[in-house]
C-alpha positions in Angstrom: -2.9 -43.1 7.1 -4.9 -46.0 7.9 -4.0 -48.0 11.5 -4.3 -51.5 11.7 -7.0 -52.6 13.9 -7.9 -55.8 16.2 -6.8 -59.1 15.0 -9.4 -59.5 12.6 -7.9 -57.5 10.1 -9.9 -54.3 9.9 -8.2 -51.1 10.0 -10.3 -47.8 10.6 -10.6 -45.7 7.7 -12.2 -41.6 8.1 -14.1 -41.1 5.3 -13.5 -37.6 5.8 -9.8 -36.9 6.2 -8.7 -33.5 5.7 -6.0 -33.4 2.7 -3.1 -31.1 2.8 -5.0 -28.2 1.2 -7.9 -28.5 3.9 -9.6 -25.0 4.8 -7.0 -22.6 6.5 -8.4 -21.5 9.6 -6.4 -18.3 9.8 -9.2 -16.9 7.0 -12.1 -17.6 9.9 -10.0 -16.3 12.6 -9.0 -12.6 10.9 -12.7 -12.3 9.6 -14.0 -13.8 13.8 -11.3 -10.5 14.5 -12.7 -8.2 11.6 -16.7 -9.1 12.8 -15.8 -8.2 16.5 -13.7 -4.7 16.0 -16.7 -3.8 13.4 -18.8 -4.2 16.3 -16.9 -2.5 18.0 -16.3 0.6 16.1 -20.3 0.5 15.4 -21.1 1.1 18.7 -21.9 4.2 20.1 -18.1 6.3 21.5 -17.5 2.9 23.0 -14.0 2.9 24.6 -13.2 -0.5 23.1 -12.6 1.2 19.6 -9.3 2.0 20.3 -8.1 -1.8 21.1 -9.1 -1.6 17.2 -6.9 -0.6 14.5 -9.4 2.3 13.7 -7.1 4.9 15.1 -3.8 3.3 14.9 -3.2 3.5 11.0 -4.5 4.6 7.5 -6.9 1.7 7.1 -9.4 0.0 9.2 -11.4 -3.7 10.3 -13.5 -2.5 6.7 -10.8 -3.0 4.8 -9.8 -6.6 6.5 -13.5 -8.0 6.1 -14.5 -6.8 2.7 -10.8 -8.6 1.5 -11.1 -11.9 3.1 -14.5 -11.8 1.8 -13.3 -11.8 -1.8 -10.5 -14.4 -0.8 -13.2 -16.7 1.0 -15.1 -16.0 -2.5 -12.6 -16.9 -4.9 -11.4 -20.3 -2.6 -15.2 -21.2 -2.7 -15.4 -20.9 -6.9 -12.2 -22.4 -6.9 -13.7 -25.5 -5.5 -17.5 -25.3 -7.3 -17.4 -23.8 -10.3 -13.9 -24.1 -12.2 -15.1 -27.1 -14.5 -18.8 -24.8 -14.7 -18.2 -20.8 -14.3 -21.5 -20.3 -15.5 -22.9 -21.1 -12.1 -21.5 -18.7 -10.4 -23.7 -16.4 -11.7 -27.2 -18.3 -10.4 -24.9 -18.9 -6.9 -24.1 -15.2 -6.2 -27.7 -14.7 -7.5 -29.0 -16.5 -4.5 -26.5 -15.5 -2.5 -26.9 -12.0 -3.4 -30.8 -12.6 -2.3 -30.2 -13.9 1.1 -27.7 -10.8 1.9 -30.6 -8.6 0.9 -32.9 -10.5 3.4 -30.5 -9.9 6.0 -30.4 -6.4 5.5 -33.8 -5.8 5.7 -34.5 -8.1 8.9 -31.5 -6.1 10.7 -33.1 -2.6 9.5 -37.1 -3.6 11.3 -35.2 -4.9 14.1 -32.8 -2.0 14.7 -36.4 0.2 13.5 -37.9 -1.7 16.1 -35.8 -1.3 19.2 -35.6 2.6 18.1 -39.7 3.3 19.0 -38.8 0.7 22.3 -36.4 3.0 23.6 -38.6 6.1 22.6 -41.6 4.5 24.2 -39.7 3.1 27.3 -36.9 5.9 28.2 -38.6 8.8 26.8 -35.4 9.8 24.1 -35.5 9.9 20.6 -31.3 9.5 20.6 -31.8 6.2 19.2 -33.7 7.3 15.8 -31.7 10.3 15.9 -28.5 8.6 15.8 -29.5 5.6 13.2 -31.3 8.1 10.9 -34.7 5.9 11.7 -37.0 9.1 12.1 -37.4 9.7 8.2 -38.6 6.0 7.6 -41.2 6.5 10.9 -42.7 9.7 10.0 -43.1 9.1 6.3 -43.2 5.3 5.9 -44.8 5.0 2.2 -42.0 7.3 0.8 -39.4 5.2 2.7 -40.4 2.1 2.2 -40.1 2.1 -1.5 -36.6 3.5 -1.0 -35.4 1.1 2.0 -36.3 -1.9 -0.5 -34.4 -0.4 -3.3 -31.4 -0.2 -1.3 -31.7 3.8 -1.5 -32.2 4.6 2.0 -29.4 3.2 4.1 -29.1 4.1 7.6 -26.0 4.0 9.6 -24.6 0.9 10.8 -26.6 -1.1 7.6 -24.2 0.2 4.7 -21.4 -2.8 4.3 -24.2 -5.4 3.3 -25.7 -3.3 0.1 -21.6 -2.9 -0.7 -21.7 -6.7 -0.6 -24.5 -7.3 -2.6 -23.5 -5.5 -5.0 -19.8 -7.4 -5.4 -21.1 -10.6 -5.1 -23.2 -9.7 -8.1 -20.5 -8.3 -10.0 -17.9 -11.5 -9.3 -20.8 -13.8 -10.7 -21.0 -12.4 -13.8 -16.8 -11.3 -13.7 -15.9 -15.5 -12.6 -18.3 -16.7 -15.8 -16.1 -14.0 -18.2 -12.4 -14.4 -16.4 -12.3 -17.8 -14.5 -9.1 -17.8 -13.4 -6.9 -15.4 -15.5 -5.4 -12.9 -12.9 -4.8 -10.0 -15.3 -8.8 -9.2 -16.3 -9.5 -9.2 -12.6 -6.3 -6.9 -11.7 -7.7 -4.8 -15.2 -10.8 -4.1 -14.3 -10.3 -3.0 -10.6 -8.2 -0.2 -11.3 -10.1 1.1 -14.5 -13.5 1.3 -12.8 -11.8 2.6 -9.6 -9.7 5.5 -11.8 -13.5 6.4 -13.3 -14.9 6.8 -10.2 -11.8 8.4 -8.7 -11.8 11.1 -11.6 -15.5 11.5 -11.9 -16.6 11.6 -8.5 -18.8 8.3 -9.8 -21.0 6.9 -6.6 -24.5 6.0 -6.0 -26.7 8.6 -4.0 -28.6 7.7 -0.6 -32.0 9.0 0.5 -31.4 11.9 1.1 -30.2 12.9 -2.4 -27.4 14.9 -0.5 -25.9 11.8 1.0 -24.0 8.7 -0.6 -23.2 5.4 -0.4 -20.5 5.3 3.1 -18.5 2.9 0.5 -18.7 3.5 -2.5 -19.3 0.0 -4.7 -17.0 1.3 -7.8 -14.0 1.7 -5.6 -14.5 -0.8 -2.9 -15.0 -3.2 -5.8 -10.8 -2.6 -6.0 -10.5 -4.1 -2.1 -12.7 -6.9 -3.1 -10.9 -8.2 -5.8 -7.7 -7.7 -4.1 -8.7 -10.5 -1.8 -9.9 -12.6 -4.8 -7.0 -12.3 -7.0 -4.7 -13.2 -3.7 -6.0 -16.1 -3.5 -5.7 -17.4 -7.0 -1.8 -16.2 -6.7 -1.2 -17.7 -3.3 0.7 -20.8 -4.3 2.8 -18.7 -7.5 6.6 -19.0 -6.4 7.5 -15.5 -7.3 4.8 -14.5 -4.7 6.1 -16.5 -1.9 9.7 -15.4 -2.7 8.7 -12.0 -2.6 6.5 -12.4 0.9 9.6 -14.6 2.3 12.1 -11.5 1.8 13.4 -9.3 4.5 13.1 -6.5 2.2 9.3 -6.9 1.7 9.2 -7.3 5.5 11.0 -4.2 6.0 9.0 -2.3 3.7 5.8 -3.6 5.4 7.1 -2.6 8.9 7.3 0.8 7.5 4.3 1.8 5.7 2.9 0.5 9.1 4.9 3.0 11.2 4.6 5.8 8.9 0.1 5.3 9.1 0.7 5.2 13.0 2.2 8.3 13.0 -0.3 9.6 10.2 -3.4 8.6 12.2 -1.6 10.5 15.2 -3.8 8.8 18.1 -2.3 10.8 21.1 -3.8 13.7 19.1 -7.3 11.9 18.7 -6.9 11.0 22.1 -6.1 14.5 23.1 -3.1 14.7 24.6 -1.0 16.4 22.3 -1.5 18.2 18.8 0.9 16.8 16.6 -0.1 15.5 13.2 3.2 15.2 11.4 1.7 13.5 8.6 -1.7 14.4 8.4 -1.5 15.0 4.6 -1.9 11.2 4.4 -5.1 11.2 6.6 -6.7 14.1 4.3 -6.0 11.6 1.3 -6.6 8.4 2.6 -10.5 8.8 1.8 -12.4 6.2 3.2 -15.7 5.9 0.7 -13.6 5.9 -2.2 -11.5 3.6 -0.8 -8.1 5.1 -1.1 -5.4 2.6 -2.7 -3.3 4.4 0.4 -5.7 2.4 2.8 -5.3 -0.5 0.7 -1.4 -0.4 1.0 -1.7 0.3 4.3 -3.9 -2.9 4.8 -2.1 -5.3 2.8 1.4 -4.3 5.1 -0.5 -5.3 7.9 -1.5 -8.3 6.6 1.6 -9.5 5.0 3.0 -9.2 8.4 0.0 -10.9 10.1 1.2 -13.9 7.7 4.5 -13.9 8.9 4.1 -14.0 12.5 0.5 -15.7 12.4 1.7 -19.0 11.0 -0.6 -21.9 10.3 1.3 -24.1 12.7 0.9 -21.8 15.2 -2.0 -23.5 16.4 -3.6 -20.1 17.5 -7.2 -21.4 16.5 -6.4 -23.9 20.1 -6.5 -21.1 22.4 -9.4 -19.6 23.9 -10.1 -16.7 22.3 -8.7 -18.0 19.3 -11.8 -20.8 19.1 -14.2 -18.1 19.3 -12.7 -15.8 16.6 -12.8 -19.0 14.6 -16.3 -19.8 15.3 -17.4 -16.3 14.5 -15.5 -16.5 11.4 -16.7 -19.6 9.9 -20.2 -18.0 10.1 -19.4 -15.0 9.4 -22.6 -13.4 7.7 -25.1 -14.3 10.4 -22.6 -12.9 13.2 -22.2 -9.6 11.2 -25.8 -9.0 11.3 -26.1 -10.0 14.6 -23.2 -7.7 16.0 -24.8 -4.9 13.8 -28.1 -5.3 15.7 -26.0 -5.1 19.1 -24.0 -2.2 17.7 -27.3 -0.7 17.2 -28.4 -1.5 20.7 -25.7 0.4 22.2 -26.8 3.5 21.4 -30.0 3.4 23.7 -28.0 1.4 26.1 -24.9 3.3 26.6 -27.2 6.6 27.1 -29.2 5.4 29.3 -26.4 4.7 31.5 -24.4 7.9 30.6 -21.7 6.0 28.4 -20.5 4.5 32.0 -16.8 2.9 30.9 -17.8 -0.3 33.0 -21.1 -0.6 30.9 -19.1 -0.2 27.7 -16.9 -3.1 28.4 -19.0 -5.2 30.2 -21.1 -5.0 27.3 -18.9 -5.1 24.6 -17.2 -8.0 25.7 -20.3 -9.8 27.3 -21.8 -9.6 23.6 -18.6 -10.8 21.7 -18.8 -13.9 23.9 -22.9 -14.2 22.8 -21.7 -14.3 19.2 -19.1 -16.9 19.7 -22.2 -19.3 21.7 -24.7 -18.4 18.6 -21.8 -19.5 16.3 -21.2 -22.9 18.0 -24.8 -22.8 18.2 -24.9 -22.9 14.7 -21.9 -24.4 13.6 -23.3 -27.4 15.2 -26.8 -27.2 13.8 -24.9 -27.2 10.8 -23.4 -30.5 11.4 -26.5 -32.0 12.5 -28.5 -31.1 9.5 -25.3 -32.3 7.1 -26.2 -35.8 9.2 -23.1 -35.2 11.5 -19.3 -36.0 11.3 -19.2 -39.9 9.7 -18.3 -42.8 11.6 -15.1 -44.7 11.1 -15.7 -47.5 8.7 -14.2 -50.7 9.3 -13.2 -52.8 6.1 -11.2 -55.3 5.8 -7.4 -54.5 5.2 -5.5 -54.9 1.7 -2.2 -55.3 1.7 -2.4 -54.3 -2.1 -4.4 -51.1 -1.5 -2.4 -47.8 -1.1 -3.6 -44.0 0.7 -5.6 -42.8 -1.6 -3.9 -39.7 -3.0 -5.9 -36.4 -1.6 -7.6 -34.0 -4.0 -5.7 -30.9 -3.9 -9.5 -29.0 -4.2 -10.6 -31.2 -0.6 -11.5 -28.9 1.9 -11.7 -25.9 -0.5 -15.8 -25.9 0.0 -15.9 -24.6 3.3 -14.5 -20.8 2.2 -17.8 -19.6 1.1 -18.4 -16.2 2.3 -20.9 -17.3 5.1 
């Protein structure tokens, strides 16, 4: 709403108000979350895995990033590309191009702080652990194979996975647009090939395979997409508003925490009740088990994590939200320093105080390079605009807001 100004009759107008449908920050904050327990899990035995969900249920911060990337996907194409699906094939094109960059530049600089730590400490543990001795000792086979996406070292397997979907929802969006039961088709069909075939791509060497497999993680993906277009059905938000659903979610929770059994992992005591869930719930092929379990976790994430709840204000909450909103750049980054802790945490003889200092000492690195960046990113869009003064008009009425305003921002960054 406009406020009337001085008595000259000018009232300040932001050219840039947010409209009621204006980006949800909850998607920035889960994926901020989903970047930092990734990084977490990635680095080497650290002790701040298990503040994670990695050992607390059937499904883990995989399944949480790869869905709110295909939700942050769809809200993007929603807002670009309804009146012109055919873009969205030259977008995820590009797009496609610049996660393929950023797989390579983390690979030499992960390859590169290997031979450091060789040179400097005198340990190979570093190209042992990140499978970088193959590419040094025979660098013209490798290299072929790196480029092709057919050599994939640990800790640099989730952006080939991405690569590959954002491809596939280019070409998908141009076919579908926004009919819900294409998308819902096809997930299950080429999962239930893959599933019954044994269907995966092959990693140098031939023996090994893709960590997630594209035809079945494709499923998770989608998941997040289709979500979004349904968000606003009613029957949806009747069925997330019951106490039954609740209930339900509550459970398949409980019953993955005792599944997972972390006082066994931990070692305390060697009860696995359920562990003919955990035998199932195969990770690579992307068990729909691990999908149910994810999506009770994150119905009741919706329930208690309101909008309203102005978590984003908090500390911590700012810099979840900040790593979040650029969310590519940070995963590449917290992959590097995943990578780091593998000469690091040897060196010092996986010392507990050097696990958290530096776990926690990098998380808040991120969150400086993402404000860093968040506002280059202003700068270079020529800033937030000033108010412009006009002249009031009694006649003139708030402009209605576009219910698409705002939608922009949910690229998968």
């Amino acid at each position: 709403m406009a406020k009337a100004g001085p008595e000259d009759g000018t009232v300040a107008v932001p050219s840039a108000a947010p409209g009621p449908s204006a980006r949800d920050w909850r998607i920035d904050f889960w994926r901020g979350l989903a970047i930092v327990f990734i990084f977490w899990n990635h680095s080497d035995n650290s002790v701040m895995s298990w503040l994670t969900t990695k050992y607390v249920g059937l499904s883990d911060s995989a399944e949480l990033f790869v869905f709110l990337s295909g939700f942050a996907m769809a809200s993007m194409f929603a807002a670009k590309f309804s009146a012109r699906p055919r873009m969205a094939i030259p977008y995820c094109v590009g797009r496609a191009f610049t996660l393929y960059l950023h797989h390579i530049t983390a690979f030499v600089v992960i390859a590169a702080f290997a031979v450091f730590y060789r040179e400097w400490a005198g340990s190979s543990v570093v190209e042992r652990d990140l499978f970088i001795r193959p590419f040094l000792l025979s660098t013209e086979t490798m290299l072929p194979k790196l480029a092709t996406l057919a050599y994939l070292p640990p800790l640099l397997d989730i952006l080939p996975l991405y690569i590959l979907l954002t491809l596939m929802i280019g070409v998908l969006f141009t076919a579908f647009r926004d009919r819900i039961a294409p998308y819902i088709g096809f997930a299950i069909v080429v999962w239930c090939f893959a599933w019954a075939t044994g269907a995966t791509l092959s990693s140098y060497p031939d023996t090994r395979h893709w960590t997630f497999n594209p035809l079945c993680w494709q499923a998770v993906f989608l998941a997040g997409f289709v979500t979004f277009l349904i968000r606003d059905e009613p029957w949806l938000r009747r069925v997330m508003a019951a106490p039954a659903t609740l209930a339900l979610s509550i459970t398949i929770v409980i019953v993955g925490f005792v599944a997972a059994a972390p006082w066994a992992t931990a070692g305390f005591v060697e009860w696995r009740p359920l562990s003919i869930l955990t035998d199932i719930a195969d990770k690579s092929f992307a068990s729909p088990i691990r999908l149910v379990h994810f999506l009770a976790m994150a119905h009741i994430a919706t329930v208690f994590v309101k909008r309203e709840s102005r978590l984003d204000l908090t500390f911590f909450g700012r810099w979840l939200v900040l790593i979040g909103r650029r969310s590519l750049p940070m995963f590449v980054i917290s992959s590097v320093f995943a990578a780091f802790t593998h000469g690091l945490f040897d060196w010092f003889n996986h010392a507990i105080s050097v696990q958290v200092i530096y776990s926690l000492a990098m998380v808040g690195v991120l969150a400086g390079l993402a404000q860093v960046m968040d506002a280059l990113g202003k700068v270079g869009r020529g800033g937030p605009p000033a108010p412009k003064q006009t002249r009031a008009d009694p006649r003139a009425r708030d402009p209605e807001p576009s219910p698409l305003r705002g939608m922009s921002a949910a690229a998968a960054s």
